[in-house]
mmCIF file of the N, C-alpha and C atoms, coordinates in Angstrom:
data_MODEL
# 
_entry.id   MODEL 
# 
loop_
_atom_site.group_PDB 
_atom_site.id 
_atom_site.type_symbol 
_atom_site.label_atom_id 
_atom_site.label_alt_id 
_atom_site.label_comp_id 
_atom_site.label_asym_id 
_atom_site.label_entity_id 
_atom_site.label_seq_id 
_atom_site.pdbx_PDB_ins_code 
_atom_site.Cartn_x 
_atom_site.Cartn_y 
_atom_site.Cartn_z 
_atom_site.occupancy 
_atom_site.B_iso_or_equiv 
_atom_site.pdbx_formal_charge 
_atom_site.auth_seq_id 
_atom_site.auth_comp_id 
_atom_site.auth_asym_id 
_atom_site.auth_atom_id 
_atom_site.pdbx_PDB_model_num 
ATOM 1   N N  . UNK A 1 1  ? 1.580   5.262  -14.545 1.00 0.00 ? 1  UNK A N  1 
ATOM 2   C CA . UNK A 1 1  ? 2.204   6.175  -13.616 1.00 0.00 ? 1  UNK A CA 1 
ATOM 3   C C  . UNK A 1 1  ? 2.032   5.616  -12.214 1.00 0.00 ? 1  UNK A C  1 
ATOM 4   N N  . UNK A 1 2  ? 3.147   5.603  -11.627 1.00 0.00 ? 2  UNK A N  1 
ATOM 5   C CA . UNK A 1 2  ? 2.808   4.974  -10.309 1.00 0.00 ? 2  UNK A CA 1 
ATOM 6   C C  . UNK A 1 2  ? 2.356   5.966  -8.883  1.00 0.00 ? 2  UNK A C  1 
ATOM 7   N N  . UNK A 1 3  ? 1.885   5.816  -7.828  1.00 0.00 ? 3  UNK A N  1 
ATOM 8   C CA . UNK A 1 3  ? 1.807   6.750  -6.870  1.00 0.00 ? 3  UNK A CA 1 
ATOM 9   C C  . UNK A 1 3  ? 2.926   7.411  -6.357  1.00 0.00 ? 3  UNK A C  1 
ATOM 10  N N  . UNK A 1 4  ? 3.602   6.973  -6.728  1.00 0.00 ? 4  UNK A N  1 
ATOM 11  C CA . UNK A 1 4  ? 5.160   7.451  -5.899  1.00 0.00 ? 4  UNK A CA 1 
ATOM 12  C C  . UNK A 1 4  ? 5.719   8.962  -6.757  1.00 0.00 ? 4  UNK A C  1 
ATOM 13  N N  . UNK A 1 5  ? 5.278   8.867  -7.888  1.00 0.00 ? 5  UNK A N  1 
ATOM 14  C CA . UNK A 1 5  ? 5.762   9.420  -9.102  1.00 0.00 ? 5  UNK A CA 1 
ATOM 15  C C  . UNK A 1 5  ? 4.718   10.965 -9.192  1.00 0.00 ? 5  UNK A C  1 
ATOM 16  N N  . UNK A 1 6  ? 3.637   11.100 -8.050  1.00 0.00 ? 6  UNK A N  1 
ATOM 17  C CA . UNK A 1 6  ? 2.913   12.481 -8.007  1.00 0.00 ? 6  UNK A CA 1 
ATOM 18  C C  . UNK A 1 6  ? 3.043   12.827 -6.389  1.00 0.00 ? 6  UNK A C  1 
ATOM 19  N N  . UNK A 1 7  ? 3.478   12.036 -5.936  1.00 0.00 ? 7  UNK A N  1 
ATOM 20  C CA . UNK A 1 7  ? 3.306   11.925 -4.330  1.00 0.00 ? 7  UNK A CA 1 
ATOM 21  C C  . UNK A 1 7  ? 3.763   13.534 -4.324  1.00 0.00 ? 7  UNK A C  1 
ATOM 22  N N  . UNK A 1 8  ? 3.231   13.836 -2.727  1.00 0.00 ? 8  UNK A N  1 
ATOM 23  C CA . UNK A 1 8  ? 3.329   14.966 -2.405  1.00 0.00 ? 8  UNK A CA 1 
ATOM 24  C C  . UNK A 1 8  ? 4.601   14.890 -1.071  1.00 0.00 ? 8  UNK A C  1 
ATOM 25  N N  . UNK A 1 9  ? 5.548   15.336 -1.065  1.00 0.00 ? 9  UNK A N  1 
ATOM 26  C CA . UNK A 1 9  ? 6.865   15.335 -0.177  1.00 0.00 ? 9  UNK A CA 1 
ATOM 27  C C  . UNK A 1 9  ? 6.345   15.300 0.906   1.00 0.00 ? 9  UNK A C  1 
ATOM 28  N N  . UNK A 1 10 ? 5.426   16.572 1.571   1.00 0.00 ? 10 UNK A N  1 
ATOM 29  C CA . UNK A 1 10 ? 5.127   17.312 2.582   1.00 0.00 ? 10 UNK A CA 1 
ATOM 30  C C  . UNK A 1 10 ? 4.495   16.049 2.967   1.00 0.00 ? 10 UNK A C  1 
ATOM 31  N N  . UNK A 1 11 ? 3.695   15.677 2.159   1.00 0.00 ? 11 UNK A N  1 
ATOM 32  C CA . UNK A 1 11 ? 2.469   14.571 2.274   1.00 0.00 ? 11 UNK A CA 1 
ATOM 33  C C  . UNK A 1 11 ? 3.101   12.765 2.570   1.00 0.00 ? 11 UNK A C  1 
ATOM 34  N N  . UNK A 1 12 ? 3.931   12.348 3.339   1.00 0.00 ? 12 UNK A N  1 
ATOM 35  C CA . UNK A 1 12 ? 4.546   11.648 2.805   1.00 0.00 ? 12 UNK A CA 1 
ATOM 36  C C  . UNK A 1 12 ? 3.344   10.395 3.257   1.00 0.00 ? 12 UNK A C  1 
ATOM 37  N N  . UNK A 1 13 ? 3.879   8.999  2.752   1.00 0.00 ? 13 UNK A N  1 
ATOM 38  C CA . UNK A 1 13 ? 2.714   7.930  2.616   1.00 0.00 ? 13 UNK A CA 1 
ATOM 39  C C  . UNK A 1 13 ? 2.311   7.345  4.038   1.00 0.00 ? 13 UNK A C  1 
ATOM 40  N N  . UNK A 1 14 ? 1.083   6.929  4.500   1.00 0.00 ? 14 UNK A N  1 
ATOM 41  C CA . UNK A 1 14 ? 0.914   6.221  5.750   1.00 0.00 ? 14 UNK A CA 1 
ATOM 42  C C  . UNK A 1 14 ? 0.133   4.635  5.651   1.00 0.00 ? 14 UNK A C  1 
ATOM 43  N N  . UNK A 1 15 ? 0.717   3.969  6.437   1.00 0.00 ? 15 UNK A N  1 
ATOM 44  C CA . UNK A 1 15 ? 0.174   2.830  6.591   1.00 0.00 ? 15 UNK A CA 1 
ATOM 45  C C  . UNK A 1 15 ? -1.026  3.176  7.188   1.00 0.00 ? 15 UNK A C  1 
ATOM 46  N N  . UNK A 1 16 ? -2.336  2.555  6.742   1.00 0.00 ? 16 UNK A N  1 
ATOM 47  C CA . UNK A 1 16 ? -3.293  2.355  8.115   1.00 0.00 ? 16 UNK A CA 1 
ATOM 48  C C  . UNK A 1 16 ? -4.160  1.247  7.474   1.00 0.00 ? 16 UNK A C  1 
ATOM 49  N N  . UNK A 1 17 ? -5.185  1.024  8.652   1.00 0.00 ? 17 UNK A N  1 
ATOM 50  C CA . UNK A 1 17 ? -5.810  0.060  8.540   1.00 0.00 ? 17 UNK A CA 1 
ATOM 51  C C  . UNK A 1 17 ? -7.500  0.550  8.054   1.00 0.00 ? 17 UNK A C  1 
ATOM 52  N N  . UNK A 1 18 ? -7.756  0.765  6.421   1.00 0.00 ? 18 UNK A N  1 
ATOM 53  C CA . UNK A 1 18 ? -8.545  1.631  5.848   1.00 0.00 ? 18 UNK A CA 1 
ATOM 54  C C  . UNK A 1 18 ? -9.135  0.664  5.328   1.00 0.00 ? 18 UNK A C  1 
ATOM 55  N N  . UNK A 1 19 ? -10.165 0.087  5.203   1.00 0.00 ? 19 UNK A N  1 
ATOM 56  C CA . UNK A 1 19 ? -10.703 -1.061 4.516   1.00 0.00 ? 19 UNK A CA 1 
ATOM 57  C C  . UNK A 1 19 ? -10.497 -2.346 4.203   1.00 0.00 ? 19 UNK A C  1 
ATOM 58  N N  . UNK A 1 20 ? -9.141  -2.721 4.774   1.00 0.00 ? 20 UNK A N  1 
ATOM 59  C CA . UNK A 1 20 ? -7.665  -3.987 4.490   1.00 0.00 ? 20 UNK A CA 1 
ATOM 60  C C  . UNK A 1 20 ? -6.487  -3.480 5.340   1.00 0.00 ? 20 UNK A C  1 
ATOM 61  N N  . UNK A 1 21 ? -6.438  -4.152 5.799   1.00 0.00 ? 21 UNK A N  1 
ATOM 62  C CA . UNK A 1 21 ? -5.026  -4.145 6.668   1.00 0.00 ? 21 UNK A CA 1 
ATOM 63  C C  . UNK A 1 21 ? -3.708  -3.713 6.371   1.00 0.00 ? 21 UNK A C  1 
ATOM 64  N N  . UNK A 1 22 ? -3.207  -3.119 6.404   1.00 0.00 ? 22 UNK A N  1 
ATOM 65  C CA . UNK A 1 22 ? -1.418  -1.996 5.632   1.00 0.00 ? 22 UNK A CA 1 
ATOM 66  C C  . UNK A 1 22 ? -1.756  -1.436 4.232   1.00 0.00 ? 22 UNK A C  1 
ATOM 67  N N  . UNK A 1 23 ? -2.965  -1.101 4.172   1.00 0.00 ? 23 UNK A N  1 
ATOM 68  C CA . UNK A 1 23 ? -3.230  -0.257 3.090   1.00 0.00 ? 23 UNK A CA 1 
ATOM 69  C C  . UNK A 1 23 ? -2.392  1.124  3.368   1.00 0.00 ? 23 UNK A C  1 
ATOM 70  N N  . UNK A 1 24 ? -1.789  1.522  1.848   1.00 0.00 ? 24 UNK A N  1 
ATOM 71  C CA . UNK A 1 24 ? -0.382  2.734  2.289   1.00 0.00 ? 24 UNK A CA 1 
ATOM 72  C C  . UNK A 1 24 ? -1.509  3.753  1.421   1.00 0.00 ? 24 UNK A C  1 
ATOM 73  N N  . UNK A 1 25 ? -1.616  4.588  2.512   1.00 0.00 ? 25 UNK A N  1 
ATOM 74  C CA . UNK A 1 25 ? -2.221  6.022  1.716   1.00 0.00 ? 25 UNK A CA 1 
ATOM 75  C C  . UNK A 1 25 ? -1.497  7.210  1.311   1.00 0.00 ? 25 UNK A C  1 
ATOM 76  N N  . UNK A 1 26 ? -1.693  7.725  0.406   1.00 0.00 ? 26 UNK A N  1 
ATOM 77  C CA . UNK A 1 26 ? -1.015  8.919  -0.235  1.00 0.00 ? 26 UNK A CA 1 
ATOM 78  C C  . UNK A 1 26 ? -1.895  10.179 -0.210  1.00 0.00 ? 26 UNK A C  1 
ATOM 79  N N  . UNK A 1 27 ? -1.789  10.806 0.397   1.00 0.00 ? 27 UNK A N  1 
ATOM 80  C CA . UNK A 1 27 ? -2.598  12.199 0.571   1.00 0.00 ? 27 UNK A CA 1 
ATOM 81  C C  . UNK A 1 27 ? -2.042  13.348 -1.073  1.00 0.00 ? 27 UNK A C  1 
ATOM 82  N N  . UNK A 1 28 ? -3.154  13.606 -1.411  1.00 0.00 ? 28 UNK A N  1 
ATOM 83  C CA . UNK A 1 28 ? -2.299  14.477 -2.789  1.00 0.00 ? 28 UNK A CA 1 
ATOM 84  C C  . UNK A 1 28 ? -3.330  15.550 -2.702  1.00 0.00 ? 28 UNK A C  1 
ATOM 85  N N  . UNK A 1 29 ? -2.799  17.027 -2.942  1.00 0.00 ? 29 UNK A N  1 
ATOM 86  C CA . UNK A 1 29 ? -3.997  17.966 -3.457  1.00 0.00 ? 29 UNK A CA 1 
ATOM 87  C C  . UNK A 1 29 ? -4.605  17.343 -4.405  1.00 0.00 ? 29 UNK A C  1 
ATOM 88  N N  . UNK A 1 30 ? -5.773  18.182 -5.112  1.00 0.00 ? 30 UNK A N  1 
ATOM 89  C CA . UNK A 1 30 ? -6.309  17.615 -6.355  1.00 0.00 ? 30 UNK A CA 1 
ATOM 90  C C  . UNK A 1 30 ? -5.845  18.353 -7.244  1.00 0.00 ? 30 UNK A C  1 
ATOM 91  N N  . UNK A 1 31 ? -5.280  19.717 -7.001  1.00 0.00 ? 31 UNK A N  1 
ATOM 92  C CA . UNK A 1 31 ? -4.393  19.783 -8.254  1.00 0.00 ? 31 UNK A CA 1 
ATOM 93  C C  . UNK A 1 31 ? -3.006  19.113 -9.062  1.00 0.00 ? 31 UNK A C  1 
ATOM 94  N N  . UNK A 1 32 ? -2.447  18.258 -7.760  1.00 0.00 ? 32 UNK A N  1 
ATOM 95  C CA . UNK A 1 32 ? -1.976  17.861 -8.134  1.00 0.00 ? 32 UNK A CA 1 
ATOM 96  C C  . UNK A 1 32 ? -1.979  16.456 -9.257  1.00 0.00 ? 32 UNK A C  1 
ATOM 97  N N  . UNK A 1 33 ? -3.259  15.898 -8.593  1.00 0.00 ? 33 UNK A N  1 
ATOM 98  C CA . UNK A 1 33 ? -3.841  14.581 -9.355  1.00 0.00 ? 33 UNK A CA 1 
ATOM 99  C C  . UNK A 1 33 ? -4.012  15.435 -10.271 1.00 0.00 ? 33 UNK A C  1 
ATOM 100 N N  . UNK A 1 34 ? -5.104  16.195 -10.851 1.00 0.00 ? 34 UNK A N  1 
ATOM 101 C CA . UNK A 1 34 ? -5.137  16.532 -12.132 1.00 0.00 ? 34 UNK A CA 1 
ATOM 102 C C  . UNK A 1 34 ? -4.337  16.660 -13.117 1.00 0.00 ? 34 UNK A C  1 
ATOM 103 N N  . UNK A 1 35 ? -3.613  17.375 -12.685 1.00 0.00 ? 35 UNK A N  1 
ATOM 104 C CA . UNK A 1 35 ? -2.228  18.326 -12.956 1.00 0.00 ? 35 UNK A CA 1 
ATOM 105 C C  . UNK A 1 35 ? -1.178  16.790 -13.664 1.00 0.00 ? 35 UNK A C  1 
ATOM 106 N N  . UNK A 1 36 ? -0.719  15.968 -13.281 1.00 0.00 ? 36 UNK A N  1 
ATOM 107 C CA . UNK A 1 36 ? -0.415  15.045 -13.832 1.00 0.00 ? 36 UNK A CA 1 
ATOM 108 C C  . UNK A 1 36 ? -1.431  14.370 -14.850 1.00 0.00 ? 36 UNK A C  1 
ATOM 109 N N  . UNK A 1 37 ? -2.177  13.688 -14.512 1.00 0.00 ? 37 UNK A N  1 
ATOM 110 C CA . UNK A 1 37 ? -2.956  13.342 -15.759 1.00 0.00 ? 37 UNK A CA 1 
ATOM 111 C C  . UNK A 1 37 ? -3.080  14.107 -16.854 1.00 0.00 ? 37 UNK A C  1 
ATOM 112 N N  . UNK A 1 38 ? -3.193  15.799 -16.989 1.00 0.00 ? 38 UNK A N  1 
ATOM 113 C CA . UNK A 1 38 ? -3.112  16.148 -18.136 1.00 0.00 ? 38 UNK A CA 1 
ATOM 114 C C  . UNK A 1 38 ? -1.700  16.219 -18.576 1.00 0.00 ? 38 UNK A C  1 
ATOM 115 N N  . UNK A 1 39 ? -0.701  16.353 -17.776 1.00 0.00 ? 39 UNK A N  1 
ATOM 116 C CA . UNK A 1 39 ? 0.710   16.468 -18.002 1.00 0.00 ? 39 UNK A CA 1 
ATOM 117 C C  . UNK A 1 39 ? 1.249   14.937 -19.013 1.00 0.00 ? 39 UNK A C  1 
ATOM 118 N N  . UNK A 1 40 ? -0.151  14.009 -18.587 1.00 0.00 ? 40 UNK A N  1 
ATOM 119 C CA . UNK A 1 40 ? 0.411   12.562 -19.006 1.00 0.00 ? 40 UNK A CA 1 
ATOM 120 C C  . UNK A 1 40 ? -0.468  12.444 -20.361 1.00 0.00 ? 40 UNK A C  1 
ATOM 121 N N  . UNK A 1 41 ? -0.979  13.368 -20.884 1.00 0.00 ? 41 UNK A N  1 
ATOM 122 C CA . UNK A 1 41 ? -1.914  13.903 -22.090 1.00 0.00 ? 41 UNK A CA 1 
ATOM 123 C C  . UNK A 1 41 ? -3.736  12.891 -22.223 1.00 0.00 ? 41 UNK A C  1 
ATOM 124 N N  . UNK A 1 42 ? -4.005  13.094 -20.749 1.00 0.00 ? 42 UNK A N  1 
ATOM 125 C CA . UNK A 1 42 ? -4.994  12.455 -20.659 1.00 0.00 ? 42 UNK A CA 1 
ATOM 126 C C  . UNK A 1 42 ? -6.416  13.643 -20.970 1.00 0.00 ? 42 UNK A C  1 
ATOM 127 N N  . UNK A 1 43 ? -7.588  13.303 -21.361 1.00 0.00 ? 43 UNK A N  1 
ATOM 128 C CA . UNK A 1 43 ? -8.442  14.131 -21.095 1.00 0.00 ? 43 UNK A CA 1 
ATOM 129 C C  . UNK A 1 43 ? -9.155  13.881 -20.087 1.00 0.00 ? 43 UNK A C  1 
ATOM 130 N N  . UNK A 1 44 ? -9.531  14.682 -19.336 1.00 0.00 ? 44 UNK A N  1 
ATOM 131 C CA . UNK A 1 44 ? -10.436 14.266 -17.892 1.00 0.00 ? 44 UNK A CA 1 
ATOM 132 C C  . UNK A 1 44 ? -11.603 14.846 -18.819 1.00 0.00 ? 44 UNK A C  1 
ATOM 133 N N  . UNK A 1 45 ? -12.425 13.940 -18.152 1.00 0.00 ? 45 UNK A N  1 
ATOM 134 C CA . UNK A 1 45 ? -13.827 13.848 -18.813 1.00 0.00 ? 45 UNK A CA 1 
ATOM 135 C C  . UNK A 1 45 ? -14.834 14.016 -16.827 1.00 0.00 ? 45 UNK A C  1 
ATOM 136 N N  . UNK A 1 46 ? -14.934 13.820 -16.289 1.00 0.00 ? 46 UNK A N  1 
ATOM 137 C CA . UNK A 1 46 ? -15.462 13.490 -15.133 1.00 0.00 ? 46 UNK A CA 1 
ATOM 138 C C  . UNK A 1 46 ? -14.804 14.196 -13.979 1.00 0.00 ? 46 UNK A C  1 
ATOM 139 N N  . UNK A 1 47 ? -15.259 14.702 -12.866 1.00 0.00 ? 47 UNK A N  1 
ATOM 140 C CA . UNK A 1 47 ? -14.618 14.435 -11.517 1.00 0.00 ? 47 UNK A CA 1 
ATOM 141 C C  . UNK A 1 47 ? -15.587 14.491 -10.121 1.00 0.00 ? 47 UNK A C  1 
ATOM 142 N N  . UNK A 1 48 ? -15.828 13.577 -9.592  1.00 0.00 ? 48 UNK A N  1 
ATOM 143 C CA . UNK A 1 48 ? -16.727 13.583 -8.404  1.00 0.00 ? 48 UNK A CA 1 
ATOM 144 C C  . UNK A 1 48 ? -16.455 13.115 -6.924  1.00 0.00 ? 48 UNK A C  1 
ATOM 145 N N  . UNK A 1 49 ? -16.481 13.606 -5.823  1.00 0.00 ? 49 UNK A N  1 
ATOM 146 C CA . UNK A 1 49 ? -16.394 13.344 -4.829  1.00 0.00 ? 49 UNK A CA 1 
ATOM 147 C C  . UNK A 1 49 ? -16.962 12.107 -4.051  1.00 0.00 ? 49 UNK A C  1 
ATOM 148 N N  . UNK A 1 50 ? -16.437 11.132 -3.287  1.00 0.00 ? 50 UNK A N  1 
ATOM 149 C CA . UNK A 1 50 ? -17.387 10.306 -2.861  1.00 0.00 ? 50 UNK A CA 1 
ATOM 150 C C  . UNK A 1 50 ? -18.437 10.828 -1.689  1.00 0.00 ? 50 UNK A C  1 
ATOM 151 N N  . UNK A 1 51 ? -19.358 10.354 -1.974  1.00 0.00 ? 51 UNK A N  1 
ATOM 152 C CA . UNK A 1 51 ? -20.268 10.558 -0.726  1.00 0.00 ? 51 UNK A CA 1 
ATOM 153 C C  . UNK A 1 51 ? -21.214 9.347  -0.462  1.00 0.00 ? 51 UNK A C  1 
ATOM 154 N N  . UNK A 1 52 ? -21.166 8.928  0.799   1.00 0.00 ? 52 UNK A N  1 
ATOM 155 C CA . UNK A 1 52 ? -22.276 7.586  1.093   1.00 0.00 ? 52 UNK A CA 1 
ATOM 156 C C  . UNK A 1 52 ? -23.679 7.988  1.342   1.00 0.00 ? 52 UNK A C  1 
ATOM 157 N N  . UNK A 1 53 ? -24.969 7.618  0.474   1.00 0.00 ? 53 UNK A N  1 
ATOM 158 C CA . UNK A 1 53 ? -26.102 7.449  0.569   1.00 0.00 ? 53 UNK A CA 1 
ATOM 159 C C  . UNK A 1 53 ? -26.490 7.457  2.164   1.00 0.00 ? 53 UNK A C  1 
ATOM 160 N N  . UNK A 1 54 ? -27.889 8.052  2.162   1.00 0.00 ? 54 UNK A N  1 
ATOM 161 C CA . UNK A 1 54 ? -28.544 8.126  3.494   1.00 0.00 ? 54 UNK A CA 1 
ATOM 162 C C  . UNK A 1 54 ? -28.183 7.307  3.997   1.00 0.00 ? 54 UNK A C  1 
ATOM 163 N N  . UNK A 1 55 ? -28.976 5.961  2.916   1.00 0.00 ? 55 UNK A N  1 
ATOM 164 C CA . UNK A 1 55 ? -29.017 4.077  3.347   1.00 0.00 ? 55 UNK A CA 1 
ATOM 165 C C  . UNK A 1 55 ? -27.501 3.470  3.794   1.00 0.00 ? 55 UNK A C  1 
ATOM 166 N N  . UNK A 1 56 ? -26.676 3.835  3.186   1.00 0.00 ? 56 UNK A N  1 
ATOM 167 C CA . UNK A 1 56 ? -25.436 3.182  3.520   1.00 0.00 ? 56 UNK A CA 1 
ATOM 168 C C  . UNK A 1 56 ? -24.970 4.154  5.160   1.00 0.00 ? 56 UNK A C  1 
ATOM 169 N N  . UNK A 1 57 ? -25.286 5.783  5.237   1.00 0.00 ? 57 UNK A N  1 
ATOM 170 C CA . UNK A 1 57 ? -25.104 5.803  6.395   1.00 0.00 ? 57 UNK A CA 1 
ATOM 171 C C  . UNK A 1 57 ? -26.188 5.433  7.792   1.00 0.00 ? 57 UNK A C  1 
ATOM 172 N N  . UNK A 1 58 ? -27.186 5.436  7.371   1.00 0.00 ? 58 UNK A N  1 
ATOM 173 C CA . UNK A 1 58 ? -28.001 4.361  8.049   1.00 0.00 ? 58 UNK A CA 1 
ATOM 174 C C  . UNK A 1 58 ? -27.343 3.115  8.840   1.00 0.00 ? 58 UNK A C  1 
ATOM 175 N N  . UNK A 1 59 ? -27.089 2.131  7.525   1.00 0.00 ? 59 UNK A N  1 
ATOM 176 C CA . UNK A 1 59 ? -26.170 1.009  8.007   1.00 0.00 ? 59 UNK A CA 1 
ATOM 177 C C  . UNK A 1 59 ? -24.630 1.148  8.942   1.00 0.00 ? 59 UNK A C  1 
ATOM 178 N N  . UNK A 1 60 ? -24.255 2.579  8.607   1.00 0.00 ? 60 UNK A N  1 
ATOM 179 C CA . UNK A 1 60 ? -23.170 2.925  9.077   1.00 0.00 ? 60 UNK A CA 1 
ATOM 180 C C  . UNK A 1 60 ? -22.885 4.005  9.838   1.00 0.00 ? 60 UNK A C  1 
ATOM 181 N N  . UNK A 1 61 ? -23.292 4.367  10.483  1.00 0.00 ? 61 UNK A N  1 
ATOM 182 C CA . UNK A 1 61 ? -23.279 5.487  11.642  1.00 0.00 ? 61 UNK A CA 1 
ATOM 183 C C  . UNK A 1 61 ? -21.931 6.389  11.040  1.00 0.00 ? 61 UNK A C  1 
ATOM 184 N N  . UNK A 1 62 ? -20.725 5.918  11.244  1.00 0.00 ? 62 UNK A N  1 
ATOM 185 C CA . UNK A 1 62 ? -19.662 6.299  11.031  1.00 0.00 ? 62 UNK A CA 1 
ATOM 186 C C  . UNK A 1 62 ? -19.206 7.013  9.627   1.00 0.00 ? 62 UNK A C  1 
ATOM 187 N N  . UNK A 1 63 ? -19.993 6.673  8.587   1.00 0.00 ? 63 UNK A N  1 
ATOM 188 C CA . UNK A 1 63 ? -19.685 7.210  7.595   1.00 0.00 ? 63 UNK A CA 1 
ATOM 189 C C  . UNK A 1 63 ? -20.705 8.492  7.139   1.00 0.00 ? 63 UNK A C  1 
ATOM 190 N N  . UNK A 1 64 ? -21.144 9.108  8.166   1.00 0.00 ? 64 UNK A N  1 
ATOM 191 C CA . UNK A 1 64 ? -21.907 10.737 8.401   1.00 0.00 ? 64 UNK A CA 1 
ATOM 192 C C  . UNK A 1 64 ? -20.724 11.734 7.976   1.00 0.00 ? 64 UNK A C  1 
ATOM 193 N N  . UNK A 1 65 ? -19.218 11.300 8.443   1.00 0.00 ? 65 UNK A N  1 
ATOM 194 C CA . UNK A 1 65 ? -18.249 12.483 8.675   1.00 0.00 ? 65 UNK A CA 1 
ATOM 195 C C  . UNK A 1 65 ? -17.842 13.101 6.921   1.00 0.00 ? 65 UNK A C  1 
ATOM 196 N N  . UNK A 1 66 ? -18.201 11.442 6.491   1.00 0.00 ? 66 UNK A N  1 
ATOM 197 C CA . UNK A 1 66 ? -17.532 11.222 4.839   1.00 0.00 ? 66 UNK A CA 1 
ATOM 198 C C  . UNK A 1 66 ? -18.438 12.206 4.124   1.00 0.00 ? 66 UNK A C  1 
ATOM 199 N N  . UNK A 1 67 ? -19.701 12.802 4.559   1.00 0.00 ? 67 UNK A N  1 
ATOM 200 C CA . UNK A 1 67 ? -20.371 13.814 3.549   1.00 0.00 ? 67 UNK A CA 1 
ATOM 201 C C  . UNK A 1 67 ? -19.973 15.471 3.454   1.00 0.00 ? 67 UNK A C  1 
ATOM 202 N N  . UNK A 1 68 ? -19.197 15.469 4.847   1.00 0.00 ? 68 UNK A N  1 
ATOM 203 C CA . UNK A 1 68 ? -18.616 16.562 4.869   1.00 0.00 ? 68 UNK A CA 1 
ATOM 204 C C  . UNK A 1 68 ? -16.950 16.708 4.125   1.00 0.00 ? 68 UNK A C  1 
ATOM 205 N N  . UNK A 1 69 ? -16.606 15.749 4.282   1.00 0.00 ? 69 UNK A N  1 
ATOM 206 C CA . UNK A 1 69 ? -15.081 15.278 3.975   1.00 0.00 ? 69 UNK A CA 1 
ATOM 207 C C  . UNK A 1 69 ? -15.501 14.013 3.162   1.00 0.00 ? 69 UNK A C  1 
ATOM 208 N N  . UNK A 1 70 ? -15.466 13.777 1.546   1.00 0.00 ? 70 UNK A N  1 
ATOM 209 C CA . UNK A 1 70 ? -14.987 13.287 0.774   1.00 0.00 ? 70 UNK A CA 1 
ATOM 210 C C  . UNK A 1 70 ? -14.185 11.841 0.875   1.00 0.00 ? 70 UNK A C  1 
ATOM 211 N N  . UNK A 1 71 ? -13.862 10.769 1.486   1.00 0.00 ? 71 UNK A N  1 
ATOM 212 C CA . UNK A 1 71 ? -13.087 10.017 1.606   1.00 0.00 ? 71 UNK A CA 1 
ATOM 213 C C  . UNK A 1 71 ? -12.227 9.660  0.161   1.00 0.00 ? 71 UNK A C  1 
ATOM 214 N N  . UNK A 1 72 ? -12.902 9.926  -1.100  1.00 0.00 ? 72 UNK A N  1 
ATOM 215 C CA . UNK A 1 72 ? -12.089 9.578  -2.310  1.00 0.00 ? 72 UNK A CA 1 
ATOM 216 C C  . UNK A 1 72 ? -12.670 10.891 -3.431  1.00 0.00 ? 72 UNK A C  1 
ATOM 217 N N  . UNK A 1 73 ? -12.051 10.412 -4.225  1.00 0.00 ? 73 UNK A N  1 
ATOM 218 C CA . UNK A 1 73 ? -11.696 11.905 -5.576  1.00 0.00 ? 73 UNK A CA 1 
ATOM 219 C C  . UNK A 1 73 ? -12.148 10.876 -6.522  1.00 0.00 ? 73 UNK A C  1 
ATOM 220 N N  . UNK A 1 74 ? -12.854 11.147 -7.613  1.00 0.00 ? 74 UNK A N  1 
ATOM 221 C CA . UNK A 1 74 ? -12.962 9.810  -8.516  1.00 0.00 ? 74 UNK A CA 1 
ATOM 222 C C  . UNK A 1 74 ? -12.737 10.371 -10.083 1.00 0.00 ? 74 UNK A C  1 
ATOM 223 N N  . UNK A 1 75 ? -11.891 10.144 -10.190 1.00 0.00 ? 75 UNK A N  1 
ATOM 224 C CA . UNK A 1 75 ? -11.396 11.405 -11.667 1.00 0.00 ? 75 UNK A CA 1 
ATOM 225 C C  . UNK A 1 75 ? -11.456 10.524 -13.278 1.00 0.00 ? 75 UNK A C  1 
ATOM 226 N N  . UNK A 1 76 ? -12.620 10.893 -14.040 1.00 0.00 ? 76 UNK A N  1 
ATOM 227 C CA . UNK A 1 76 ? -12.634 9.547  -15.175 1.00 0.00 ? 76 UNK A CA 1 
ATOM 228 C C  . UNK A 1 76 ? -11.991 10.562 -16.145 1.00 0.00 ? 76 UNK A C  1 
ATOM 229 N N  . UNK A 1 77 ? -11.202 9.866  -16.609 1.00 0.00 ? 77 UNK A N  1 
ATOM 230 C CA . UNK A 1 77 ? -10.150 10.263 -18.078 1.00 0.00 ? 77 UNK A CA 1 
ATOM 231 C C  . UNK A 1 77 ? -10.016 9.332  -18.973 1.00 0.00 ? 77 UNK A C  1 
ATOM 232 N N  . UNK A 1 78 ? -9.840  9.654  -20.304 1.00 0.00 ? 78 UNK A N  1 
ATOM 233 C CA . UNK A 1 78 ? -8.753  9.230  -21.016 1.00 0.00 ? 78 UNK A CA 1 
ATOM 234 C C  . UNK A 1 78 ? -7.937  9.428  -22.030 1.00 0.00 ? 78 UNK A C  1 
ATOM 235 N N  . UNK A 1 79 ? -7.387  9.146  -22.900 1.00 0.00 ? 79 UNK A N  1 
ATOM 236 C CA . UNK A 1 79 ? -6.289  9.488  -23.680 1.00 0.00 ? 79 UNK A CA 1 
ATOM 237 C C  . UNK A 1 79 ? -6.601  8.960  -25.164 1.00 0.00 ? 79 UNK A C  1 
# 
C-alpha cells in the first residue's frame, strides 16, 4: 500500500528537511493508519509511540518537545 493511497486530503504532503533533505511527510490521524491496515486484513499486534530516552535527550536538547508530542507511531502487524 503506498502513502498516497491513506493520505489524508486536509493533510496534504510536505517537503521538509527531517532527518535527510526533501523528506515528503504525510500527516495521518491514527485512525486512519489503523483503519487501513485492518481494512488490508492485517492483524495489529503492537502500537507505540516514539519517545527519546533521558540519554539521547541529554545528547539532544531539542528532542525534550518529542516526549510530549510523539514524533512517530510505530504500529507492528501482520497478516
Amino acid at each position: 500500500m503506498q502513502a498516497s493511497t491513506i493520505a489524508d486530503p486536509r493533510r496534504p504532503p510536505r517537503r521538509t528537511e527531517w532527518f535527510a533533505n526533501g523528506v515528503v511527510k504525510y500527516h495521518r490521524r491514527i485512525g486512519t493508519t489503523l483503519n487501513a491496515l485492518v481494512s488490508a486484513r492485517f492483524a495489529i499486534e503492537a502500537v507505540n509511540e516514539f519517545a527519546p530516552s533521558m540519554e539521547q535527550i541529554m545528547e539532544v536538547p531539542e528532542l525534550k518537545e518529542e516526549r510530549k508530542d510523539p514524533m512517530m507511531l510505530l504500529v507492528s502487524s501482520k497478516r
